[in-house]
C-alpha positions in Angstrom: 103.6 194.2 107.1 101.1 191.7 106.6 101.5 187.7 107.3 101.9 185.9 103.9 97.8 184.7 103.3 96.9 181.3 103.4 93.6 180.1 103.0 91.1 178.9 105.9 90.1 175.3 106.4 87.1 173.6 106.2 86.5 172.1 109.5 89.6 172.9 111.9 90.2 170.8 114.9 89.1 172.0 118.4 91.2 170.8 121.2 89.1 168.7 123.8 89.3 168.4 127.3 91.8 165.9 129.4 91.5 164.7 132.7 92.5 166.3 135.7 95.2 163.9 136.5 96.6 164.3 133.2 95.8 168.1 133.2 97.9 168.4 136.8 100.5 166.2 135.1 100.8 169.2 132.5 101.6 171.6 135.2 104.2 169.3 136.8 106.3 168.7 133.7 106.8 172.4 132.6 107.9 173.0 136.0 110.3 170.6 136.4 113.9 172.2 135.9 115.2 171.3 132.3 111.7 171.1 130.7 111.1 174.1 128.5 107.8 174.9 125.8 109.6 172.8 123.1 111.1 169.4 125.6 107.5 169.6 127.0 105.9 168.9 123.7 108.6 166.8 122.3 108.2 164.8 125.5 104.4 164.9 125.0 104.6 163.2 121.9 107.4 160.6 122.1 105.2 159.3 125.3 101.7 160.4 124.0 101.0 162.0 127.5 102.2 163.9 130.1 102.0 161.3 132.6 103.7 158.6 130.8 106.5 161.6 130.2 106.9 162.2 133.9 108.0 158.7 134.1 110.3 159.0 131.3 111.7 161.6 132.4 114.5 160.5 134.7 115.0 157.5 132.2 116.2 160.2 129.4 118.0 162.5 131.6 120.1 159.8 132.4 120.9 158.4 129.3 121.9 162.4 128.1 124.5 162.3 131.0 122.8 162.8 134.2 124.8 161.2 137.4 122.2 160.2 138.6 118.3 159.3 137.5 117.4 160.1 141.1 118.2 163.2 142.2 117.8 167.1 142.1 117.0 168.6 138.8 116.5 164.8 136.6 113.0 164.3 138.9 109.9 166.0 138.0 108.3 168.3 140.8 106.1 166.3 143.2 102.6 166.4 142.7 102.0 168.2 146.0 104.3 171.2 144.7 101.6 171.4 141.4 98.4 170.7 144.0 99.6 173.7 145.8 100.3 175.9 142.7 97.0 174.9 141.6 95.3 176.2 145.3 96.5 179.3 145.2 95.8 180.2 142.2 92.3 179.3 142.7 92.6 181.3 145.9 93.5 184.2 144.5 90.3 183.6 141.6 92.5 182.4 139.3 92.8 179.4 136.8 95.2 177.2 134.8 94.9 177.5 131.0 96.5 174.5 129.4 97.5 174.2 125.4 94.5 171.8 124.9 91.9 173.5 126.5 89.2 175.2 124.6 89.9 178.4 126.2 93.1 178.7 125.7 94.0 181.7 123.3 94.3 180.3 120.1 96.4 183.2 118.6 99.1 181.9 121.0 98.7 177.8 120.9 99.9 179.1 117.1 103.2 180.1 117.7 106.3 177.9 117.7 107.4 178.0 121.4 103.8 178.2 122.6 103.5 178.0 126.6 101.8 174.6 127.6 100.4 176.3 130.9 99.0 179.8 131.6 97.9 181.0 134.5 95.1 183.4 134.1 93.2 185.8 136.4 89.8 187.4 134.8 87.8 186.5 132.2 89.8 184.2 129.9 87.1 184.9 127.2 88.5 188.4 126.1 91.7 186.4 125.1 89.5 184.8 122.3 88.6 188.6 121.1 90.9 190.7 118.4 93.9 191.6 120.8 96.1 194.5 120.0 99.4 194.6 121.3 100.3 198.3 122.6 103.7 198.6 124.0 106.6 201.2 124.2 109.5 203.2 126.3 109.4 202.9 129.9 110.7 206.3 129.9 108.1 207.6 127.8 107.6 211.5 126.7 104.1 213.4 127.7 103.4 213.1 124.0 104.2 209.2 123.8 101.4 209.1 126.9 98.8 211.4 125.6 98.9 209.3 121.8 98.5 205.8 124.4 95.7 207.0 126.1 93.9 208.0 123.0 94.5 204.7 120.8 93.9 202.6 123.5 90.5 204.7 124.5 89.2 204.7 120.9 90.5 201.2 120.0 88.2 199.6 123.0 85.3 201.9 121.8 85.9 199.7 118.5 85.9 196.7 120.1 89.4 196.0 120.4 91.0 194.7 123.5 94.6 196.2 124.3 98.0 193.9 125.3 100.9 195.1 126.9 103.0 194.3 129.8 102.3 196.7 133.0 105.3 198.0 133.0 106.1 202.1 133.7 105.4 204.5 131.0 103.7 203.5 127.8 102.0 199.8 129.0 100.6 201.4 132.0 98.6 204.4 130.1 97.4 201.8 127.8 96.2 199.6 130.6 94.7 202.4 132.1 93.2 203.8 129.4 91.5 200.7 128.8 90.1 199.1 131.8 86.5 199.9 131.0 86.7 198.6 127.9 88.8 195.1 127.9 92.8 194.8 128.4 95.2 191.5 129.0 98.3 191.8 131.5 101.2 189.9 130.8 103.9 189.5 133.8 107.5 188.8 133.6 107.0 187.3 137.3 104.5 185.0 138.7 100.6 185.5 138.5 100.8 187.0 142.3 104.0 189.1 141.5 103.1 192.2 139.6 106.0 194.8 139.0 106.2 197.5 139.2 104.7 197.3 142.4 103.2 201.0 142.1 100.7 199.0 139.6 99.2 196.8 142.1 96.1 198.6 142.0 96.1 198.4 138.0 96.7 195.1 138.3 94.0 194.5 140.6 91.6 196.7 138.3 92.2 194.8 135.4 90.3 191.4 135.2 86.9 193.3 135.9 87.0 193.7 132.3 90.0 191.5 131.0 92.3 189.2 132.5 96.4 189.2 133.8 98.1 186.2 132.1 102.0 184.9 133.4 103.6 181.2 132.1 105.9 181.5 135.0 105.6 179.8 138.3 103.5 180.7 141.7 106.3 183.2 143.2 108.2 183.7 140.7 110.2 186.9 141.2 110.6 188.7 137.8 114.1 188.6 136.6 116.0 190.4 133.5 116.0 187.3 131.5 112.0 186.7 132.1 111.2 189.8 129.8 111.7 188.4 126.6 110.0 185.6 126.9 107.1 188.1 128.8 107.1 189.4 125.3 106.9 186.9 123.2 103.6 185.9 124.8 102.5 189.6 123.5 102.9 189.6 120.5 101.9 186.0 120.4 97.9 186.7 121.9 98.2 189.5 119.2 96.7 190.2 115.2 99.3 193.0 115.5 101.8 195.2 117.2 101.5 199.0 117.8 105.0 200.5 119.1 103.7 203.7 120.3 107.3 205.4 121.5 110.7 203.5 121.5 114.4 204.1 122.1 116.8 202.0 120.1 117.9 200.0 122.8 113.9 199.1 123.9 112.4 195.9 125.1 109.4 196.9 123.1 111.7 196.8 119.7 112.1 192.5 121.0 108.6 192.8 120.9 108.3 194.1 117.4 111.0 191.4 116.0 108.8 188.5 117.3 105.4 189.6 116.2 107.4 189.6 112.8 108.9 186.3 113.4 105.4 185.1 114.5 103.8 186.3 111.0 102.1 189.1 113.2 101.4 193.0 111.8 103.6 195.1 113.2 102.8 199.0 113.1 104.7 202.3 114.4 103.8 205.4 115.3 106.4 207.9 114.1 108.2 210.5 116.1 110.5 213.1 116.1 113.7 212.5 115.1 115.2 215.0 117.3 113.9 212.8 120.2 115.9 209.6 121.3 112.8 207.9 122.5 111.6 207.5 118.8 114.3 206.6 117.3 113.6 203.1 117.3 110.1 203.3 116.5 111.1 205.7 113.6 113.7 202.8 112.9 111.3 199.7 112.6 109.0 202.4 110.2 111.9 202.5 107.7 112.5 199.1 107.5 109.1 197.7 107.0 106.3 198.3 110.1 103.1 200.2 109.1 103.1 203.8 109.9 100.2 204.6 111.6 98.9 208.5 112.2 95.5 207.4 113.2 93.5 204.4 115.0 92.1 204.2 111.4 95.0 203.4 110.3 95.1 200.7 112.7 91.9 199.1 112.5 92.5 199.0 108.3 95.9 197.2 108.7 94.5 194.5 111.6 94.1 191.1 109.4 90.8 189.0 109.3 90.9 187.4 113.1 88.2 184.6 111.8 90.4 184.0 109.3 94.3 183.7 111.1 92.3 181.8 114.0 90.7 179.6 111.8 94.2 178.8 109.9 95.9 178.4 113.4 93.3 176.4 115.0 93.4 173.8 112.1 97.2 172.9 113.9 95.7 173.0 117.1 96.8 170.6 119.5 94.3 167.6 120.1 95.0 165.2 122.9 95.7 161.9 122.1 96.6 162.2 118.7 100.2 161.5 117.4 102.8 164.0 115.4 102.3 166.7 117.9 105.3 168.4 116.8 104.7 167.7 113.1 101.4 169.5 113.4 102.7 172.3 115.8 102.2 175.4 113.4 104.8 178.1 113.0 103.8 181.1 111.7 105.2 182.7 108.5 108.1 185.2 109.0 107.5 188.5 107.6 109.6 189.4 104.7 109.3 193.3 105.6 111.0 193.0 108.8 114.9 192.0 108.3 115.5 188.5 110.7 116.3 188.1 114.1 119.9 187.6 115.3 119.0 184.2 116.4 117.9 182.9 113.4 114.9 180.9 112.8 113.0 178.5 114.5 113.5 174.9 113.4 110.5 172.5 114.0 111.0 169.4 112.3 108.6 167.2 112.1 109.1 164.0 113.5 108.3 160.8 111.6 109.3 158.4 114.3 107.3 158.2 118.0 111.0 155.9 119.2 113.8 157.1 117.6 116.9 154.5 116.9 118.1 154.5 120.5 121.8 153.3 119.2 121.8 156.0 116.4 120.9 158.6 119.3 123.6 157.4 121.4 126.0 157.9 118.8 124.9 161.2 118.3 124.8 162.5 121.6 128.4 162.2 121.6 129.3 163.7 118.2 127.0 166.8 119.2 128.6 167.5 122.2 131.8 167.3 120.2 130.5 169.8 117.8 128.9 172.2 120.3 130.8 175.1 122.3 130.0 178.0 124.4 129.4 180.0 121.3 126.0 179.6 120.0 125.0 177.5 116.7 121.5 176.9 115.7 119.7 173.7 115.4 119.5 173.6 112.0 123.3 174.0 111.2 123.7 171.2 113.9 121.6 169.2 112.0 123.2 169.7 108.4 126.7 169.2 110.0 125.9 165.9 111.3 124.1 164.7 108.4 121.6 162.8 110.3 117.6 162.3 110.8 115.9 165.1 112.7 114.2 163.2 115.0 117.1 161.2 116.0 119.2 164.6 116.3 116.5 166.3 118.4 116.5 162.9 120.3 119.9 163.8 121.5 119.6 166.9 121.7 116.3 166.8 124.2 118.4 163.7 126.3 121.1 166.3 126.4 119.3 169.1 127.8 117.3 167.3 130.1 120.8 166.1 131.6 122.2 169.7 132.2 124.9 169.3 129.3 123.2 171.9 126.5 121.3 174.9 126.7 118.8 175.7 124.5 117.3 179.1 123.4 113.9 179.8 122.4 114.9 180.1 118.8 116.9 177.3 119.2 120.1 178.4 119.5 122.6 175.6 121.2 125.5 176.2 123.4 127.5 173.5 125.7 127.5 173.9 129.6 131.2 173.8 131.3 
């Protein structure tokens, strides 16, 4: 199930680095309540920095709906709330990873709902490298752990770095079998907040040789709802993903459905069908994903990494340019993997930096008319109201920041209350 080819540019564009203040000014946006990956950057643009969207931010909030432009939720978190992220991350040996920076995995700056901040402990360089997502049952079978230890083993002797998500079962014997030779962490929780906690001393282990990423906060317990997203930021590092063992009803199968989404590979390793822990990898097999017998296999169905990275870095975000959002690449969707439930992910671009205020206005109101507690996606919004889609994501971004909407990541609307 390879990505649809495209060619390589000539000379793609490298993102630079920003100042500190601006840099810090990153950090305090995504954390402020209402501010997800895709407000951030639409934000980003509209005021052509973070700083300048700080101060817009209680401005739009209220003209969504907000009671009040100075209170709770509608102000962004104080700078001394990001100063002391920022501290103890560096305590703990850490560092912050923002969307323009250099280092910042360029696999993952490619995908639509990219995180602006990641907080990374190790050597950030291994996230440039060809990563292989490895990832499977929780509740995984002596067989499913014997055939993790052995990929992951002989795909670090070839020079491939392993990515799963520390959890129980399969992640942790591909961890394991990998630490000598390079693997990335990614945590549902906060940097400091590994789980399970029996893998603390994994998770210590690992940045000798790789690194531990997490988008979430300093703190952050992990909750049911952070996994998906955990995910998404796997499969997104990733040229592919290798479901080793997986029930029907597996996180690792939401896994599987974004690397396809995200134009990744996505590869299976087939089982019996008398056991319940393969069904869903057997099920992904039969409707598209590689099956894979050997780590040749693998290696034969990675794609080109110079190649995708060179494609993906041409969209790269470059500070201080306009059309963020315009530019913000999103990968093709594989035509072997059926789509996801929540559709696909609209990213218009947007041909106006200050959208008609009075056209937004009269918007806001018709979308709320139109929205309900069932889902709709953003592009059926946008058909129904017959309007521009920069005036419609207007409203829909003034909306959200006042508490009225929820968005998902694949932008999926529902109205609060």
């Amino acid at each position: 199930m390879t990505p649809t080819a495209q060619p390589a540019p000539a000379s793609p564009t490298a993102p630079t680095a920003i100042a500190e203040a601006e840099k810090l000014a990153w950090l305090r946006l995504i954390r402020t309540p209402q501010v997800g990956s895709k407000n951030f950057f639409y934000l980003l643009e509209r005021a052509g920095s973070a700083q300048e969207a700080l101060r817009l931010l209680p401005q739009l909030a209220k003209r969504g709906g907000a009671k009040s432009a100075s209170t709770g939720v509608l102000q962004p978190i104080a700078p001394e709330v990001a100063e002391r992220e920022l501290a103890q991350l560096a305590q703990l040996g850490g560092q912050l990873l923002i969307a323009a920076d250099a280092a910042y995995p360029p696999l993952l700056r490619a995908i639509s709902d990219a995180p602006p901040c990641i907080s990374v402990l190790g050597n950030p360089a291994v996230l440039h490298r060809r990563l292989l997502a490895m990832v499977g049952t929780r509740h995984a079978s002596g067989n499913g752990i014997m055939l993790a230890n052995q990929f992951a083993q002989q795909l670090g002797e070839a020079g491939i770095i392993t990515c799963s998500g520390l959890a129980r079962g399969i992640d942790t014997a591909v961890h394991r079998a990998s630490l000598n030779t390079g693997t990335v962490a990614v945590l549902a929780g906060g940097i400091d907040q590994p789980y399970p906690p029996e893998n603390r001393d994994l998770y210590r282990a690992i940045p000798a040789h790789g690194c531990v990423i997490s988008e979430m906060p300093w703190g952050e317990v992990a909750q049911a709802n952070h996994f998906p997203r955990r995910n998404r930021l796997i499969s997104g590092l990733s040229l592919a993903v290798l479901v080793v063992e997986a029930a029907r009803r597996s996180g690792s199968l939401i896994t599987a459905r974004m690397a396809a989404e995200q134009g990744r590979e996505v590869m299976a390793i087939p089982g019996s069908p008398l056991d319940p822990r393969a069904q869903g990898s057997n099920d992904i097999i039969r409707e598209g994903a590689l099956l894979v017998q050997s780590v040749a296999d693998v290696v034969q169905g990675l794609p080109n990494f110079e190649a995708l990275r060179n494609q993906q870095a041409a969209a790269a975000l470059t500070p201080g340019q306009p059309s963020l959002l315009a530019d913000w690449p999103t990968a093709p969707r594989s035509q072997s993997m059926p789509p996801a439930p929540i559709g696909k992910v609209h990213q218009p671009a947007i041909a106006s930096l200050a959208p008609d205020e009075q056209q937004v206005d009269r918007l806001r109101h018709r979308l709320l008319q139109l929205l309900s507690p069932t889902p709709i996606g953003l592009d059926a919004v946008i058909e129904l109201l017959n309007a521009p889609p920069p005036e419609v994501l207007a409203a829909v971004t003034e909306l959200e920041l006042a508490g009225q909407i929820l968005r998902s990541p694949g932008d999926q609307l529902i109205r609060v209350g």
